[in-house]
N, C-alpha and C positions, 0 to 999 in steps of 0.2 A: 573531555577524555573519558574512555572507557574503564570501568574499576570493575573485580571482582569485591561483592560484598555477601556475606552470610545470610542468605535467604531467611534463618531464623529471625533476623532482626529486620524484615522485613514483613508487608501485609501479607505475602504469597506466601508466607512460610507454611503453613497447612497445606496448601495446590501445589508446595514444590515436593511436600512427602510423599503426598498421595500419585501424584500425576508423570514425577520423572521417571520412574519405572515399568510405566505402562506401554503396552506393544503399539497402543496406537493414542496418543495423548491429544490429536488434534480437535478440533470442533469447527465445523462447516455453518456459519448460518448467511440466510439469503434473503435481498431484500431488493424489492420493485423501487427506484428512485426517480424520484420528477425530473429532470434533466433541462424541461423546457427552457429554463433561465440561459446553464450552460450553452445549450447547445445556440440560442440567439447572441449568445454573448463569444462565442466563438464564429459564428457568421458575422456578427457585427465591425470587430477589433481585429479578423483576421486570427487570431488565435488555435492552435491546434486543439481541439475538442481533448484528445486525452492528455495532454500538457496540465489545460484546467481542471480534469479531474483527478492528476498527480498531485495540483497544487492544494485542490480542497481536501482531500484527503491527507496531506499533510497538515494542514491547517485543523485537520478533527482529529487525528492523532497529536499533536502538539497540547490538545487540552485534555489528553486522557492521559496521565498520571502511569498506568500499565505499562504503557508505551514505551516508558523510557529504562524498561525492565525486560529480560530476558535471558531465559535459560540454555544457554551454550555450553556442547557437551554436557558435566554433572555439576555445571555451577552455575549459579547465577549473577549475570553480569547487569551495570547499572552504567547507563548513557549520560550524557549529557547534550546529543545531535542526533535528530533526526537525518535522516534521507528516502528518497523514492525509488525503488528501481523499476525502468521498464523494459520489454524485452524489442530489441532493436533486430529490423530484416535487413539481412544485409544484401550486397548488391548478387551474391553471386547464389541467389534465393534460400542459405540458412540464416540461422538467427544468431544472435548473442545478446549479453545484457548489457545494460549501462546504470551507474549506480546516480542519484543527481542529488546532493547535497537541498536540504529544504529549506528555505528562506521565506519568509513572512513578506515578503514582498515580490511579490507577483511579476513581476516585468524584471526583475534581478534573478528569479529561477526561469522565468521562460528563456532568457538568455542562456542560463547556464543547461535547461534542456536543451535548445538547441545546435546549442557548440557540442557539448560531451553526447550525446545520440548520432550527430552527424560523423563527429568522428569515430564512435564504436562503427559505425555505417562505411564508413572510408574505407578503415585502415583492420576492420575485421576483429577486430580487438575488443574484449570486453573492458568498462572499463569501473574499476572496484575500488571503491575507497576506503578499502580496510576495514578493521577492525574498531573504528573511533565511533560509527554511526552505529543505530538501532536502524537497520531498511527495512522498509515496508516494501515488499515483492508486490509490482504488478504484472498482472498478462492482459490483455487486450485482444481478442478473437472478432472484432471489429465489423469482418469482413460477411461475418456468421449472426445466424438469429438463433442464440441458447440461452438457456435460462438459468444460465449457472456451472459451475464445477468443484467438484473435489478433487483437490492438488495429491498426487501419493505423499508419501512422508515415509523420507528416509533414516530419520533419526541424526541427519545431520543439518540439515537445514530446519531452522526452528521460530524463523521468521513470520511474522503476521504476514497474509498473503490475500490480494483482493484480485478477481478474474471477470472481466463482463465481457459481451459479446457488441453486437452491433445494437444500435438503440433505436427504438418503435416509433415512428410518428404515429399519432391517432388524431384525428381534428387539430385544436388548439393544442395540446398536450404530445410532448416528446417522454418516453419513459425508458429506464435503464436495467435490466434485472443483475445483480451484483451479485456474486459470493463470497465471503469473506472468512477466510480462516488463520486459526490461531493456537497457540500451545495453549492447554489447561492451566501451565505452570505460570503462564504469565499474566493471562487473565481468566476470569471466568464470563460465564455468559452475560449477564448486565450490564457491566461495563463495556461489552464487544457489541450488544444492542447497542448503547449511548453512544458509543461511538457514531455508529452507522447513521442514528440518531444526529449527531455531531453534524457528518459529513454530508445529508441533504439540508443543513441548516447552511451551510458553508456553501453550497451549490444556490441555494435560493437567495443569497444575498451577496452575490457576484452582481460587481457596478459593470454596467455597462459601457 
């Protein structure tokens, strides 16, 4: 369940002084990820390529501590669930989101991606699981060779947010460039390195 709890009595207390009242609080950082493992392991198992990197990236947020922390509106609210969102096309060529609850077991969330995406996809519906999850926002420009993005920031979405494009073959080696943004208030820059950190450690040790 989700709780409002006093920032002061928390490690963000200083980041939540400083950072909630700034006009632009976000932080962009970007990073080149090996993918090669994913992307064999997604040809292999049949698996949706960005399904797997929903999944590892939940799995590298789930060890980061920040994560389960965030500043909504002028409070600071504390999780105790993960989720992934990502952005679904739908049939009649716009988009919507779908939110997918994150589970440690990999073939229990690819399930649950592919039921709640297909049906944001049907029935044109986004589909939101409230207020109980911490979501990590993705976008996926798949289709595109870019080297990253800065999301705007509206002062109402305050969500950590990861965006990558289509991924590089080069010989042996597949490579991904990510961006990855996040509120001041929730974390600062090391721990959103570690992260990132985290999530090609999460990607290179995908069973085949």
């Amino acid at each position: 369940m989700a709780k409002e709890i006093d920032p002061a009595r928390t490690k963000r207390a200083a980041a939540f002084q400083l950072w909630m009242g700034a006009p632009q609080p976000m932080i962009t950082l970007f990073k080149t990820l090996d993918v090669t493992r994913l992307a064999g392991v997604s040809r292999k198992r049949g698996l949706k390529f960005n399904m797997l990197l929903c999944w590892c990236a939940g799995r590298a947020a789930a060890q980061t501590e920040e994560f389960y922390l965030l500043p909504v509106g002028d409070k600071m609210v504390q999780y105790g669930r993960l989720a992934v969102n990502t952005v679904v096309a739908l049939k009649n060529g716009g988009i919507n989101t779908c939110d997918i609850p994150f589970s440690d077991d990999l073939e229990g969330f690819n399930r649950d991606y592919l039921a709640l995406t297909g049906r944001a996809r049907d029935t044109g519906e986004a589909h939101d699981l409230g207020g109980d999850y911490m979501v990590i926002g993705t976008s996926a420009l798949a289709g595109y060779d870019i080297d990253g993005a800065v999301n705007i920031y509206a002062g109402v979405y305050n969500n950590p947010f990861l965006i990558w494009g289509k991924y590089r073959r080069r010989l042996w080696k597949t490579t991904l460039p990510i961006s990855f943004q996040f509120h001041h208030a929730q974390m600062d820059g090391v721990p959103a390195a570690r992260f990132l950190d985290r999530l090609q450690g999460e990607i290179s040790a995908l069973k085949a």
